[in-house]
N, C-alpha and C positions, 0 to 999 in steps of 0.2 A: 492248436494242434500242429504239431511239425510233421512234415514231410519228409518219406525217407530220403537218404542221399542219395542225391542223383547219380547213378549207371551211367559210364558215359559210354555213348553209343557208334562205335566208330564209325561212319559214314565212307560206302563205298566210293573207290578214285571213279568209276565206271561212269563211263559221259552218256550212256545208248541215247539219251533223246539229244546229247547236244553233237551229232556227227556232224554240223557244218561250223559247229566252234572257229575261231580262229586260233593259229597255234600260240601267239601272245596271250591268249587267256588258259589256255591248258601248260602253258608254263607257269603261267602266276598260280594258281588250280596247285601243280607239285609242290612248289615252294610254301603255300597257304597250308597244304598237309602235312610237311616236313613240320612246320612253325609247329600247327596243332599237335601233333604226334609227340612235340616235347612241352607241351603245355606253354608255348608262349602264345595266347591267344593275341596280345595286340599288336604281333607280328603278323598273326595268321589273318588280321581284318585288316592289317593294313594290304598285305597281295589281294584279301579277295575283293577291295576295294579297285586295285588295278586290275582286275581280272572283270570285275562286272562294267569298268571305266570302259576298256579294252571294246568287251561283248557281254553285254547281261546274259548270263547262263543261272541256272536253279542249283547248279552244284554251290558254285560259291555263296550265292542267298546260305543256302542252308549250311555251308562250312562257316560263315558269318556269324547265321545265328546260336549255331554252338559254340561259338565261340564269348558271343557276349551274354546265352547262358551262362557258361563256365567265370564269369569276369560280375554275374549278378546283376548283369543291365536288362532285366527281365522283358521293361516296356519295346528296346529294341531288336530282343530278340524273337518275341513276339509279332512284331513289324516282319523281320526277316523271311520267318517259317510263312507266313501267310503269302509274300512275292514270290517265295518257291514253289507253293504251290501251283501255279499256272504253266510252269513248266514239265508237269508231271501227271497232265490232265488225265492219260491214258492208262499210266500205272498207279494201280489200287493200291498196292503193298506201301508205292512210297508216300502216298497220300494220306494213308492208313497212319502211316509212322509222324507225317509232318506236323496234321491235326493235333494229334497225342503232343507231341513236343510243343505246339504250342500254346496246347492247353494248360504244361506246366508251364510255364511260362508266365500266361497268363493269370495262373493258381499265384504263383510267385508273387505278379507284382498286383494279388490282392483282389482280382477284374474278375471274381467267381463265377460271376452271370457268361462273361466272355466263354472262363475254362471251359464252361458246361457245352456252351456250345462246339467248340472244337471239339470236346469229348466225344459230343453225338456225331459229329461228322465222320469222327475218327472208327469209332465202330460201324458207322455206317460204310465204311471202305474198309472194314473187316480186323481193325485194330483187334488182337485177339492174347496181346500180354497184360493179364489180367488181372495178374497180380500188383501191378503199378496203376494200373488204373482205377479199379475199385477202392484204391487206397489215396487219391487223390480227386477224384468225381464224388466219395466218399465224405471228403473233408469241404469240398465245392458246395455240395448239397447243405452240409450242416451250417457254412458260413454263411449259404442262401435261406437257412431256418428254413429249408425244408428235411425233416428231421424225419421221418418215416425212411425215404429212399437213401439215405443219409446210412439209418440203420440197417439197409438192406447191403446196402456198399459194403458195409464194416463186415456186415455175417461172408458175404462173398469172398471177400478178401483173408479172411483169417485161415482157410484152406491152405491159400497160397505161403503162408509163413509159419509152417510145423519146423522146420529146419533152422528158425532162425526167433528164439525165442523172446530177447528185445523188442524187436520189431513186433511181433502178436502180442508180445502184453501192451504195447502201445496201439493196437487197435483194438484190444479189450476195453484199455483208456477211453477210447476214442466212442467207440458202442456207449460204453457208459454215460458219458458227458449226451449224448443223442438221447439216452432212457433218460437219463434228467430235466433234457429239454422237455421228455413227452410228457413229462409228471409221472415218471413210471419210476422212483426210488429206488423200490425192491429189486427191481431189475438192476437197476444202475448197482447198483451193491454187490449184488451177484459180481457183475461184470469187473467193478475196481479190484474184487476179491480175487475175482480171474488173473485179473492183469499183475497182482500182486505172489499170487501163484506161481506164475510163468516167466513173469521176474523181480523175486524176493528185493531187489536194490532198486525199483522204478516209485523213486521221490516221489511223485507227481502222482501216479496211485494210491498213495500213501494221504497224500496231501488231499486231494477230492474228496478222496473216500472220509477224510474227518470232519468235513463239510457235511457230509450226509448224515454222519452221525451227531455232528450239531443241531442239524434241521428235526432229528429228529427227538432232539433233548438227552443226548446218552452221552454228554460232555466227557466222559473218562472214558470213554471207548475215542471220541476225537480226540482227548490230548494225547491217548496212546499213540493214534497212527500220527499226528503230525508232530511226533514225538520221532518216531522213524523216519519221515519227510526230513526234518531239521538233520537227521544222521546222515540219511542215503545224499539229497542235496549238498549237504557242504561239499561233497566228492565229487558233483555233477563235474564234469569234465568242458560241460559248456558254460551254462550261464545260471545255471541255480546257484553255487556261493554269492551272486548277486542279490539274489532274490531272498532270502536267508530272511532277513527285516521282516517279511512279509507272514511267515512262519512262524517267527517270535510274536509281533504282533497278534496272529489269532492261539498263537497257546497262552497267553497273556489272557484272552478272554474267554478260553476254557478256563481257565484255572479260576478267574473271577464268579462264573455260575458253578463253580467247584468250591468257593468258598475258600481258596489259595493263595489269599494275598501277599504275602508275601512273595510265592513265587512269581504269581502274574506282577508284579513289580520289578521283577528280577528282571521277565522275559522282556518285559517293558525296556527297562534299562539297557539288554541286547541288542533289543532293534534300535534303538535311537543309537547307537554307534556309526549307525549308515544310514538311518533315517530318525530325519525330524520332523513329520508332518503330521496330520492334524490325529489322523487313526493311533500312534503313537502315543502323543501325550493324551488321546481319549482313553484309551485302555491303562493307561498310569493312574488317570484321574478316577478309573472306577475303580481300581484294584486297592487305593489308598485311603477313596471313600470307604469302601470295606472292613478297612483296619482301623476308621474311624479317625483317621490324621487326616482332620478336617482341613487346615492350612495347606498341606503337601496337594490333596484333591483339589482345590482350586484353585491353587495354583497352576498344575497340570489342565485344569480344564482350562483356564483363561490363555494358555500357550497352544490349547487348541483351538479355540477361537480365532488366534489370530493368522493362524495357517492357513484359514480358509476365507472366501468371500460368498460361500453357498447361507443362505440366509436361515434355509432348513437345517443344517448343521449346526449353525449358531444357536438358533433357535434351542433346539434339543442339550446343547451344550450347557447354555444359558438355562433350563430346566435343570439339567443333571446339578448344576449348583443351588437353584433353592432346595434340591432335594436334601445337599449337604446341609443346609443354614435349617431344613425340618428337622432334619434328623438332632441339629442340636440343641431344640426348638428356640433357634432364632426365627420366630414365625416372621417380624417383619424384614429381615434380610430375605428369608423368604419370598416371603411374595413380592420385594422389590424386583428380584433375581425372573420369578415367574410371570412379570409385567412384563419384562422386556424379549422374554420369551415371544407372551402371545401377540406384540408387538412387530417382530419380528415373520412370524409367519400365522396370519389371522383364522388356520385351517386347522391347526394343530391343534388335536382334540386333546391327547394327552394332558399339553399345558394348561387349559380349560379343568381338566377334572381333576387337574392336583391345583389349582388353584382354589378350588372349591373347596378341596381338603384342606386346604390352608387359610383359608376365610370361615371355612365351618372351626377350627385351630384356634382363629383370635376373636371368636366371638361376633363377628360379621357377618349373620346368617340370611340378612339378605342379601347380599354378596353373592354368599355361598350360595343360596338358591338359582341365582342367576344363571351362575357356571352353571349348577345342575342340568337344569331347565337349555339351557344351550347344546350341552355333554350327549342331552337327547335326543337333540337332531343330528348333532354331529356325529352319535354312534347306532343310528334308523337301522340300519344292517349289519348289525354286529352285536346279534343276539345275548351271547355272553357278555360283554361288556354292558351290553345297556342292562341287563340283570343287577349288576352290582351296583350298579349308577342308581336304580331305583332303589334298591336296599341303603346305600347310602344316604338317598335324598330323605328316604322314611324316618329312617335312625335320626337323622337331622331334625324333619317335621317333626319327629314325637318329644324333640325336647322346647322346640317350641309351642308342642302344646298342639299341634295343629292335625288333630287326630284322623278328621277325613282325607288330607290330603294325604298320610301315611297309610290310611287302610288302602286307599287304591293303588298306592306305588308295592306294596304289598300284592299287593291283589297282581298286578301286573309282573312282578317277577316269577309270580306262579302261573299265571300262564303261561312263562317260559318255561321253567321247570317246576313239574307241579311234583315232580317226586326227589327234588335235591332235600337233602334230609337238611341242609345247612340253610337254607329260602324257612321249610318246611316250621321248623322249628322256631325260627327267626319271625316270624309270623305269629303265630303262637304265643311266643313271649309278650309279642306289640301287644293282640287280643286278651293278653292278662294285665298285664302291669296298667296298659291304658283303660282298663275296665267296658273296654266294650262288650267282649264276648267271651266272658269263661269258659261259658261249656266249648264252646268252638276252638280253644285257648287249650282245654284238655284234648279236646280229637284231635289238634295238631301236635301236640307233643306226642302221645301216642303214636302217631303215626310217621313219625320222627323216629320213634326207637323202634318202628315196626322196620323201616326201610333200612335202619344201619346196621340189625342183625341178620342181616340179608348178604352184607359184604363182610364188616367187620366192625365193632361198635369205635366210635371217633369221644370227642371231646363233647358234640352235642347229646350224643347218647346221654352221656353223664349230667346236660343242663337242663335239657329233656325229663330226666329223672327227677331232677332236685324241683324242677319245678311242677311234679307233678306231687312232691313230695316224699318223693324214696332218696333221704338225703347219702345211707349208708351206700344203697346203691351207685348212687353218683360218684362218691369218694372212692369205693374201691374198683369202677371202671376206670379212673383217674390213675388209682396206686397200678393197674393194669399195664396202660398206654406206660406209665413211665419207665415200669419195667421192657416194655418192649424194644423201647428209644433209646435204652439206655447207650449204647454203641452210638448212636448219631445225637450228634454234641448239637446242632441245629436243631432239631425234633424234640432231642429231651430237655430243652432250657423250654421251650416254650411250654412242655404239657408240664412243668412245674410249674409256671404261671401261671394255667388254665386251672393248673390245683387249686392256687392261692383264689384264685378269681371267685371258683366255688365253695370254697370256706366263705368267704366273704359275701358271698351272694346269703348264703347258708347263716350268718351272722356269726360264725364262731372268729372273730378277728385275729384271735391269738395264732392258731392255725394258717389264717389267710398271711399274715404276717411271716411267718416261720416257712412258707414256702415262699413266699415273696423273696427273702431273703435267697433263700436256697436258687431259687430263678436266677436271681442278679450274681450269683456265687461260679454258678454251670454258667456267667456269659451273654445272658439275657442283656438285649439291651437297645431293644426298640423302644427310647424313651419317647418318642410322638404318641407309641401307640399307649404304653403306660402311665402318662400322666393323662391322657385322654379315655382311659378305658372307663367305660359304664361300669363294669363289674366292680371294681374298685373303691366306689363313691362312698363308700361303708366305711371304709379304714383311711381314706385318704386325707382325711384333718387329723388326725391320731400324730404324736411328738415319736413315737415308733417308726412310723414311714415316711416321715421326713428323715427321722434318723438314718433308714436305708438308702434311704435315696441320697444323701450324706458321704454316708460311708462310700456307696459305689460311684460319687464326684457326678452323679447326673445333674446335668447344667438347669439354672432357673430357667423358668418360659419367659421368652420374649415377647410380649404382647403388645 
């Protein structure tokens, strides 16, 4: 947070407590003032150096330390204000002022613990310009993360700056960044919005504020504002064209959870004109992964790697690459890629459960169990996660055959959510296909399309159906969703596969085929998950879907 500019304060020539001065020091004293008066401060410390030489008086202490304020030597002007004090034991007003001075001072050179206390001293001898000081005990409090009284400075102080609308929307700023500390978003939102209000060109508002909207998943509402950030900043008059890099950088990874690659490449491109480090080539490397220029992605990530010496960063980097080598299903570059990962940092639960995926991928399912089985402890508290950890571990067990250990990994995602219609369903399907429990197979299906026409029926509504045997049902909840997606190129490639899925679950192949196709046509093209889908198993040796898989250049598994 910056600090307004400092008011300089002219200090009275008036000696009342020093009347036995000698007159060598009240001569150095004029000349000290003269210097100040035309802004040569280190003319004006060099008299008050012969004036305190002379006789230590409080005037020149404090003409001293406005002076190497004014020159940015904060530590000694801080020194200065506190030796004046002693000479001014019995006036409040100048004690009042000296405190205050050097508690900026203090603020200045970082010592917030310090400011706070000159602060308190300072109102305790009746400092009562309050608009500077709420505005700087304000910013004290917050850099001491005491962020309540922090927020109460900022509310006090914004009184004081109706006249001067910069300065308020930077304590709007300033409020906000304290509600973010408190976990209070909505507030801080308000408040950027404020700040944004009261002054339409405050970058830095602009800029937070797309952070929040990040945090809270509205990626196109963040790339808007740091859309305006990258505007208002290139102008900043100080130091924002600096920082510029840092702004490309995260509209690069808006743009990436926007599905923008090529722009997030672009912005990519931006910032590495002034910056090459590691957050740079990270955001290249994802944004190319995206466009599926496998080469370009790892190459970028490996020039992130070497930016840095943080082992977590590697780590994660070293993932984001087996991810590329799955996605092309190079399973074994792969998990070479995600060895060195959980090597790298032994915590990392991530790499543990995509290793899993990738060992449950090459047919290594004791492997794969392992990670599971690990994934569990490492995700005890993180209820959502261990959910799909268990659903995956089942899906697993049931094609090994290993039916009790999937009925209780089952069993335990519903305890998590006994009413996710996608657990729900998924349940269901294990208790039919694995012939444990049909009728119990029917009441979860059932109750599967009882909970999605509750919200809006999805894809299982539809598997739900077929597998209760309303196959006509199931296909025109399918021809439904498709029409609905049709506008979201992400959404509708997938509920054409989900079509294909259910023809084929359904046995009609020719169908399953002719949306299969249509899938990979709209863009579809999570080939891990398509050569690995269950639903598929029906058409997948057929000279037809090799054919598509052909056509659309999907690469062999690497096993």
């Amino acid at each position: 947070m910056k600090p307004p500019i400092k008011v300089l304060l002219f200090i009275s020539t008036a000696l009342a407590c020093l009347s036995s001065q000698a007159q060598t020091s009240d001569s150095y004293n004029d000349l000290a003032k003269e210097a100040f008066d035309k802004k040569n401060y280190d003319l004006c410390i060099e008299y008050c150096n012969k004036s305190i030489s002379a006789s230590p008086n409080g005037w020149a202490y404090w003409e001293r330390a406005a002076s190497y304020y004014n020159l940015a030597k904060y530590d000694l002007a801080a020194s200065d204000y506190a030796s004046a004090t002693s000479y001014y034991s019995s006036d409040n007003t100048s004690l009042a002022k000296l405190y205050f001075f050097k508690g900026e001072s203090d603020y200045l050179n970082f010592r917030y613990s310090d400011a706070l206390t000159d602060f308190a001293n300072a109102t305790t001898y009746g400092y009562s310009d309050y608009k500077y000081l709420y505005w700087y005990r304000g910013n004290a409090y917050y850099f001491t993360e005491d962020y309540s009284k922090a927020e109460s400075d900022f509310t006090s102080a914004l009184y004081y700056y109706n006249d001067n609308p910069k300065e308020k929307a930077k304590l709007y700023r300033f409020r906000a960044d304290t509600k973010t500390a408190l976990k209070n978003s909505d507030g801080a939102l308000e408040d950027y919005t404020s700040a944004i209000e009261t002054n339409p060109g405050d970058g830095y508002a602009y800029e937070s504020r797309a952070t929040l909207w990040k945090n809270k998943g509205d990626y196109s509402k963040a790339k808007d504002d740091i859309t305006r950030a990258i505007k208002y900043k290139a102008t900043d008059e100080l130091l924002g064209d600096l920082f510029l890099y840092k702004l490309y950088q995260d509209r690069s990874l808006y743009n990436y959870y926007l599905r923008n690659y090529e722009e997030g490449i672009k912005d990519a491109q931006e910032a590495l004109k002034t910056d090459s480090s590691m957050t740079t080539y990270w955001h290249m490397g994802l944004n190319y992964a995206g466009l599926r220029k496998s080469p370009s992605a790892i190459e970028a990530y490996k020039k992130a790697i070497s930016k840095t010496k943080d082992s977590s960063d590697k780590a994660t980097l070293y993932r984001n690459i087996s991810l590329v080598y799955r996605k092309d299903l190079d399973y074994r570059s792969a998990l070479r890629e995600i060895n060195i990962a959980t090597g790298l940092n032994k915590k990392y639960r991530q790499a543990y459960w995509t290793r899993a995926q990738i060992n449950s991928a090459l047919k290594q399912y004791a492997a794969a169990l392992n990670d599971y089985d690990f994934c569990i402890s490492l995700y005890a508290n993180d209820k959502a996660s261990l959910a799909s950890i268990y659903k995956e571990r089942a899906e697993l067990e049931f094609l090994m055959k290993d039916f009790d250990r999937a009925s209780y990994d089952y069993n335990k995602l519903l305890e998590f959510y006994p009413d996710d219609v996608s657990y729900v369903y998924n349940s269901g399907r294990f208790l039919i296909q694995s012939k444990k429990d049909v009728t119990g197979a029917k009441q979860k299906f059932e109750k599967a399309i009882e909970l999605d026409l509750k919200i809006d029926t999805c894809s299982d509504y539809s598997y739900a159906q077929l597998f209760l045997g309303n196959t006509s049902e199931a296909v025109n909840n399918m021809f439904r969703l498709i029409d609905k997606y049709r506008l979201d190129t992400y959404q509708y490639k997938w509920e054409l596969h989900m079509l294909a899925c259910i023809y084929a679950l359904a046995g009609n192949s020719a169908k399953a085929l002719e949306y299969l196709d249509k899938s990979m046509a709209a863009g579809f093209d999570d080939y891990d998950h398509l050569i690995n889908d269950r639903d598929l198993v029906s058409i997948s040796k057929l000279p037809q879907y090799t054919a598509i898989l052909t056509k659309y250049k999907v690469p062999h598994p690497k096993l």
